[in-house]
C-alpha positions in Angstrom: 130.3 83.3 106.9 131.3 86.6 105.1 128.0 86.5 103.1 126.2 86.6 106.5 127.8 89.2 107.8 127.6 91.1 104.6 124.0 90.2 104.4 123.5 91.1 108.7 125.1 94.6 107.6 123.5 95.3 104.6 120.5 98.0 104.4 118.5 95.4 103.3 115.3 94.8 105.4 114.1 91.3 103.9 116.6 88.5 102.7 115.0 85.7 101.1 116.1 81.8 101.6 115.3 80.2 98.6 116.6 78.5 95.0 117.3 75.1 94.5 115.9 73.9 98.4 117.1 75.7 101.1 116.4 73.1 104.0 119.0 71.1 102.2 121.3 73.4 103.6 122.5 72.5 107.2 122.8 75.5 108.9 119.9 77.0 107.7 118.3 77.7 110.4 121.6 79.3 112.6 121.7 81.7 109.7 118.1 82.9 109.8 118.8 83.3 113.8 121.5 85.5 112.8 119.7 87.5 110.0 116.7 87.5 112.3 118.9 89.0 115.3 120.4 91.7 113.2 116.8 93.3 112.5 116.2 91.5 109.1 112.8 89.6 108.1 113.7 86.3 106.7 111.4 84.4 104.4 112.2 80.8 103.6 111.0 79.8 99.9 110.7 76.1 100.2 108.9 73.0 98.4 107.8 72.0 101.9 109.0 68.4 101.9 111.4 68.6 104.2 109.8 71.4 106.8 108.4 68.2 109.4 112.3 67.0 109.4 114.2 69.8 109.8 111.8 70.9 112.4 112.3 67.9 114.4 116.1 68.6 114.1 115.3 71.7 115.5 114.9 74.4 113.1 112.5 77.3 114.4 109.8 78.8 112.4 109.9 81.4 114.5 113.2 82.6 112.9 111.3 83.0 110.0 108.7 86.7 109.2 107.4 84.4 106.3 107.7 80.9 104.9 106.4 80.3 101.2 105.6 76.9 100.1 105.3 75.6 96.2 102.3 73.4 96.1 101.0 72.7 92.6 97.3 71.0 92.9 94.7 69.8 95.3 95.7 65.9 95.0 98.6 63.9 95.1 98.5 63.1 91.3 97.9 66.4 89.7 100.9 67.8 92.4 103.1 65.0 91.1 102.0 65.6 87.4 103.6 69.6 87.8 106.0 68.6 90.2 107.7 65.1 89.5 106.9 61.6 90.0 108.5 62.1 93.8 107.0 64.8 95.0 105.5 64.4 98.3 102.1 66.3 98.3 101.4 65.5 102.0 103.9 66.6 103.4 103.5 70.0 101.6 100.1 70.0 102.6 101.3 69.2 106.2 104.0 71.9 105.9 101.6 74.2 104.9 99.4 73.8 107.9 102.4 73.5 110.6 103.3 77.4 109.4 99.5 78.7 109.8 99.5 77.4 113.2 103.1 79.2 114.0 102.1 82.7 116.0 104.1 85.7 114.1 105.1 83.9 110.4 103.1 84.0 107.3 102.2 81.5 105.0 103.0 82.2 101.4 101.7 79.4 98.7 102.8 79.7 95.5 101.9 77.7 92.1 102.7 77.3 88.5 99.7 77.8 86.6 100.3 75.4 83.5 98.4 73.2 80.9 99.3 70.4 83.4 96.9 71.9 86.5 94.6 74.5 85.0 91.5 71.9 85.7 92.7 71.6 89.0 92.8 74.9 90.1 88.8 75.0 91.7 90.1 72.0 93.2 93.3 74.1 94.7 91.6 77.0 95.2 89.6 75.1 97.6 92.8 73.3 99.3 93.6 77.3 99.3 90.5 78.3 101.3 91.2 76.1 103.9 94.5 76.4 104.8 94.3 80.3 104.9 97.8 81.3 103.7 98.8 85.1 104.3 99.6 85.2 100.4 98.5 82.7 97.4 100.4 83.7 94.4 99.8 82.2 90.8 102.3 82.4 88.1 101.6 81.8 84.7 104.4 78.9 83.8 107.3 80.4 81.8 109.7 78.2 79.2 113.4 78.7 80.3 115.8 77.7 77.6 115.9 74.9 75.1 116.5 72.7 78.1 114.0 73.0 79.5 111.9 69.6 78.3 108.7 69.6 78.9 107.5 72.8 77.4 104.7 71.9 75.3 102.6 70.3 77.8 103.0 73.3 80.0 102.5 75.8 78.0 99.7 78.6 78.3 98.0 81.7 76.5 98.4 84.3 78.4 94.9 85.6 78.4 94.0 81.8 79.7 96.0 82.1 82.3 94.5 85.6 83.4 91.2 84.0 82.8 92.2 81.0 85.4 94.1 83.5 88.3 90.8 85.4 88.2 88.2 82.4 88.9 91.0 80.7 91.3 91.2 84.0 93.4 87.6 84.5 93.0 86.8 80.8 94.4 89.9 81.1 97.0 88.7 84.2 98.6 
């Protein structure tokens, strides 16, 4: 509670939800009602999964300037591949489109550009097209510490992934 109000009072015009998933947290959405009332935008950073649930709980979008979802490829399998073997690509899909059609918030996608998708992204760019989010932002994927496992297959030249955010825009526009 004292980070809310310290947050509610704060000169700060956008506070951003996110790290780790933060529709795990219960009162999620009471807090973006309160940030929202004291004259704050609040954007929700989330994987997506959970959006459908905690919307049936009743959590309201419309507490929300701007939700960003993480979606990782145009199919199931290369999502999964970038994501983990759990990762429900539907319902980020779904997720995606129950923001477009909410009057007022923005849809943010973003993805990991890695070794793992890049022969996806035409694919994505596509899945991009048609869901029409506000923002679609690519970042090149980025080691973080030795424990992070996994690097190799990941990795990317930097001048590759330039290469790829340039056709993916190009084909998403």
């Amino acid at each position: 509670p004292a980070i809310l109000r310290a947050l509610a009072a704060s000169s700060a015009r956008v506070v951003t939800l996110c790290g780790g998933e933060p529709l795990l947290i219960r009162k999620i959405g009471e807090y973006a009602a309160t940030l929202r009332r004291s004259g704050k935008s609040v954007v929700l950073n989330t994987n997506g999964e959970l959006l459908r649930r905690r919307l049936d709980q009743g959590l309201s979008l419309a507490d929300f300037a701007m939700v960003g979802i993480s979606v990782e490829g145009s199919t199931a399998a290369v999502h999964r591949a970038m994501r983990g073997e759990k990762a429900d690509f539907d319902e980020v899909i779904d997720a995606a489109r129950l923001v477009a059609k909410e009057p007022d918030v923005r849809l943010k996608l973003a993805t990991v550009v890695s070794a793992v998708n890049r022969d996806d992204l035409p694919g994505l760019a596509a899945t991009v097209r048609d869901l029409a989010p506000d923002v679609w932002r690519l970042y090149q994927y980025s080691s973080r510490g030795d424990q992070n496992y996994g690097q190799a297959r990941h990795w990317l030249p930097d001048e590759e992934f330039q290469r790829l955010a340039l056709r993916a825009a190009t084909l998403a526009a």
